[in-house]
Residue frames relative to the residue before (quaternion, step in Angstrom):
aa qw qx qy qz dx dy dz
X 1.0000 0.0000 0.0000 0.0000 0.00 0.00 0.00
X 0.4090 -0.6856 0.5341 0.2783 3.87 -1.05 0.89
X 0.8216 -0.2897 0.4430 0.2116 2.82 -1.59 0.52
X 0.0782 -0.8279 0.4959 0.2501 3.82 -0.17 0.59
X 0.1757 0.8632 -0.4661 0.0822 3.90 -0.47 0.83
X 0.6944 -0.4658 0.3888 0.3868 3.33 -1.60 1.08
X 0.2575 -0.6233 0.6922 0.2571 3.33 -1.32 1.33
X 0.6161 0.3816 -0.5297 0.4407 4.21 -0.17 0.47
X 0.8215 0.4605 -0.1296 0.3102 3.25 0.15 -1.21
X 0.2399 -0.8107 0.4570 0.2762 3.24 0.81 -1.42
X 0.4506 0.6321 -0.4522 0.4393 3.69 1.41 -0.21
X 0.3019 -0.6871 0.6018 0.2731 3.52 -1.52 0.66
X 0.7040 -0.4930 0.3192 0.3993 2.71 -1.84 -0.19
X 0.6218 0.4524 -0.4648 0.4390 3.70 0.75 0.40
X 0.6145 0.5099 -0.4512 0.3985 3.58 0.99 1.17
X 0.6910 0.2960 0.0774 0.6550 3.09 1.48 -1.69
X 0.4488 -0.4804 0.6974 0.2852 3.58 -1.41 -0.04
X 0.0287 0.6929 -0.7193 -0.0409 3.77 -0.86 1.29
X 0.1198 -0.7549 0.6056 0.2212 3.27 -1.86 0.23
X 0.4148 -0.7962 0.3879 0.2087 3.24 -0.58 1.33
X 0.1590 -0.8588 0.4619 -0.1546 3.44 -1.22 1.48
X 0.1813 -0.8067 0.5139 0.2285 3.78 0.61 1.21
X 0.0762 0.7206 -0.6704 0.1596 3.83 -1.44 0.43
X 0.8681 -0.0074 -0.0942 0.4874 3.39 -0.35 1.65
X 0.4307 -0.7546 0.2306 0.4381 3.58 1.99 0.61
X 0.5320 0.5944 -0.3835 0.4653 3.11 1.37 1.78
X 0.4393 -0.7278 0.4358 0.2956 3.54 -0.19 1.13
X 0.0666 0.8146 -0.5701 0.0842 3.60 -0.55 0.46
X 0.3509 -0.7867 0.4738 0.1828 4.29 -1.09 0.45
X 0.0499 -0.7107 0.6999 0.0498 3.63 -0.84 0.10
X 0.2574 -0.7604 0.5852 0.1143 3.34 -1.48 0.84
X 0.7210 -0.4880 0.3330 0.3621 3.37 -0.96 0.71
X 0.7655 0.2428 -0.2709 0.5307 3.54 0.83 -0.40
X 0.6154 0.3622 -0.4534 0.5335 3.80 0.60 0.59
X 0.6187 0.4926 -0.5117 0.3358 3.96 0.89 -0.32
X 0.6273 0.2033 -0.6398 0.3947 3.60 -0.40 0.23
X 0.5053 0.5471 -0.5231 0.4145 4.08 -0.09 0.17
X 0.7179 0.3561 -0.2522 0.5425 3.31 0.85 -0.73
X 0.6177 0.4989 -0.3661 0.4853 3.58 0.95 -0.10
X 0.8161 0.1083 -0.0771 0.5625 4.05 0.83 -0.71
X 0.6482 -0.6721 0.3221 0.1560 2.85 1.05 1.22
């Protein structure tokens, strides 16, 4: 299994908190400090 990491950022989860987020029937992360970017774009 890979590594689970921020699709902006690239940090893993042993740096950041990531929440995991499917998009295009692919599982994919975002960390707390890139998700409101990822929320308003």
């Amino acid at each position: 299994m890979s590594e689970a990491k921020c699709s902006n950022c690239g940090r893993s989860d042993e740096e950041v908190k990531l929440i995991q987020y499917r998009h295009k029937g692919k599982d994919a992360f975002v960390c707390v400090h890139c998700l409101p970017m990822f929320i308003h774009g």
